[in-house]
C-alpha positions in Angstrom: -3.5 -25.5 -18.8 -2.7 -29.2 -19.0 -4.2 -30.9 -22.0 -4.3 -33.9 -20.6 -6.1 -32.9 -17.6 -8.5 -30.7 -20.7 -8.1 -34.4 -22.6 -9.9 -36.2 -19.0 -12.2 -33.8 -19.1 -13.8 -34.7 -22.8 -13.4 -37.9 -22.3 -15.4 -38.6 -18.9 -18.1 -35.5 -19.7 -17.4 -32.5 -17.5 -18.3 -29.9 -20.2 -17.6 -27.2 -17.6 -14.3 -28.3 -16.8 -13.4 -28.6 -19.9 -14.7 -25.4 -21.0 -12.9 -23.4 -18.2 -9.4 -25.0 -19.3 -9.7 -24.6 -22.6 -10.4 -20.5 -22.4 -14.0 -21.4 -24.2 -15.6 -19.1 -21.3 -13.7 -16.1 -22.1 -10.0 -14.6 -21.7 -8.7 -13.4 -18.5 -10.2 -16.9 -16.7 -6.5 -17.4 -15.5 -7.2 -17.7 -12.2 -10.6 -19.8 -12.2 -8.7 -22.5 -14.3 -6.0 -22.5 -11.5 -8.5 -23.1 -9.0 -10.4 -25.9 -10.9 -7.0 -27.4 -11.5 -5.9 -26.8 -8.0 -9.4 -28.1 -6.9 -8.7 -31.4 -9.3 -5.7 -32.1 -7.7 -6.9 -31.3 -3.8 -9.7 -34.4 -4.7 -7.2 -36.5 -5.8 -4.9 -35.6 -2.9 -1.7 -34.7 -5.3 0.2 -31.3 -6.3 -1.3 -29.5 -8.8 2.3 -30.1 -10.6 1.8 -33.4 -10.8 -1.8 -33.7 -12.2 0.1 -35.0 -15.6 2.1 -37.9 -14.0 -1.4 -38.6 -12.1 -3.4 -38.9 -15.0 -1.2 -41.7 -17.1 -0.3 -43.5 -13.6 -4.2 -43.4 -12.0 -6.6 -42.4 -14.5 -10.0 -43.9 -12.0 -8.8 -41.3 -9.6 -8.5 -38.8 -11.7 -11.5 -39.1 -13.1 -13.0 -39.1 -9.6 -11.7 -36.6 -8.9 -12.8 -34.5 -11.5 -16.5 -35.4 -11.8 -16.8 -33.8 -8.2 -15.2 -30.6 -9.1 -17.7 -30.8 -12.1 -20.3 -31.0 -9.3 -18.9 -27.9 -7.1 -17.9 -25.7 -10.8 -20.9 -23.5 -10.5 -20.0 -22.6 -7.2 -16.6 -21.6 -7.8 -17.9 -19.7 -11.2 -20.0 -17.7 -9.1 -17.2 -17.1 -6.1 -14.9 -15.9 -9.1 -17.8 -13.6 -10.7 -18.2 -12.1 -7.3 -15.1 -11.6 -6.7 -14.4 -9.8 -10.1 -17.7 -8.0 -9.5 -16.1 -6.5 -6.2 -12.5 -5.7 -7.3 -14.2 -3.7 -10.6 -16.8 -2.1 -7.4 -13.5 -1.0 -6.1 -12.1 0.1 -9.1 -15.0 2.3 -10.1 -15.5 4.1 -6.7 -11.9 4.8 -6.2 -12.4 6.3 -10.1 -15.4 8.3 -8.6 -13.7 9.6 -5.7 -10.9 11.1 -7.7 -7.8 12.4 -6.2 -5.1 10.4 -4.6 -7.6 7.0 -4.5 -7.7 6.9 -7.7 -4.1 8.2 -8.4 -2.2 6.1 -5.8 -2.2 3.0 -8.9 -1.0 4.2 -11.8 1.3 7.1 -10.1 3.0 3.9 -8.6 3.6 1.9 -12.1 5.3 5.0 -13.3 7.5 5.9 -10.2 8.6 2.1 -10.3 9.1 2.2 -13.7 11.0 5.6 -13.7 13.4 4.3 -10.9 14.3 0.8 -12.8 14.9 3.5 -16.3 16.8 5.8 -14.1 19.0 3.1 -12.4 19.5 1.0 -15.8 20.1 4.0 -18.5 19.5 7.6 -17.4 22.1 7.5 -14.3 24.9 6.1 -16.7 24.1 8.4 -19.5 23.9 11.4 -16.9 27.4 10.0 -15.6 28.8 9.8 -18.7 27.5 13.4 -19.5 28.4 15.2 -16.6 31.1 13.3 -15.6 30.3 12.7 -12.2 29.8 10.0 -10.4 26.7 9.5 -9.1 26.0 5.7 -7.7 23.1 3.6 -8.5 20.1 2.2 -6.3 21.0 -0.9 -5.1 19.1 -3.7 -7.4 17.5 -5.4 -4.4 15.8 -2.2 -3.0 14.7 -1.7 -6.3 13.7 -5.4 -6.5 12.0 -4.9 -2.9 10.2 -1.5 -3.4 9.0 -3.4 -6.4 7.9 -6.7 -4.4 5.8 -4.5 -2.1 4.1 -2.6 -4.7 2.6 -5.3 -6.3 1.4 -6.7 -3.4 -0.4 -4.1 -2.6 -1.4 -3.5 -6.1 -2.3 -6.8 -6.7 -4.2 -7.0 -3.3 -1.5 -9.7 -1.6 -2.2 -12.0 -4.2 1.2 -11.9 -5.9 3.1 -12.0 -2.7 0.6 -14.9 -1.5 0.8 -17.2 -4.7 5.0 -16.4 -4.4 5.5 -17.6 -0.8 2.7 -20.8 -1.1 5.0 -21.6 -4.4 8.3 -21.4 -2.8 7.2 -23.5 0.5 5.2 -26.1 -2.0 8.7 -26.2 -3.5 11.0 -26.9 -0.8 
């Protein structure tokens, strides 16, 4: 996270904010220090890209900015426990149930990972064996079959995140 944004945070006395980008609450907080840096940047009405440049250039904004995202981080701390709560809910009952819900995941990771192993080095050495000829998958199926699998792993939030990067890019 941005240490300057981390830095602000010290400096002006949002403990919370501070602790949330720094990792002090714990690993895997990825995605609530996003959102608090995301929600930083919304006050100030920049991209979260720019919250560097923002800092140096308009430091009272900033820090505005940042004292009311202080006010609103026990909210989002609890919409991200919730949400945690829910997707290890999920998890758990799909565990329970046995059987293709909780099969579906991980017999996924190792078909994609199989079909990248087979198109990269098994098919070649099986060529080469045999000498035959037999062609590859196409990269970009693999590349799409791929694309879709995680967004359905990943509940939509990979392929979300990708697209709102690419059109905040253009």
């Amino acid at each position: 996270m941005s240490a300057a944004l981390i830095a602000l945070a010290t400096e002006i006395g949002a403990p919370i904010i501070r602790k949330i980008l720094s990792d002090r609450i714990g690993p895997g907080n990825a995605r609530l220090a996003e959102s608090v840096a995301e929600a930083v940047a919304e006050r100030a009405g920049i991209r979260p890209a720019d919250i560097d440049d923002w800092i140096r250039a308009s430091p009272d904004v900033m820090r505005e900015a940042v004292l009311e995202v202080e006010a609103r981080t026990p909210e989002m701390i609890a919409l991200y426990v919730a949400e945690t709560e829910a997707r290890q809910a999920i998890l758990l009952a799909e565990t329970a149930k046995g059987g293709w819900q909780a099969a579906w995941r991980p017999a996924g990771m190792y078909l994609m990972g199989f079909l990248w192993l087979w198109n990269i080095v098994l098919l070649h050495v099986a060529n080469a064996i045999w000498k035959i000829a037999l062609p590859p998958v196409d990269f970009s199926i693999l590349l799409q079959l791929s694309a879709a699998y995680m967004g359905l792993y990943m509940g939509g939030h990979t392929v979300k995140e990708t697209v709102r990067n690419w059109k905040g890019a253009r």
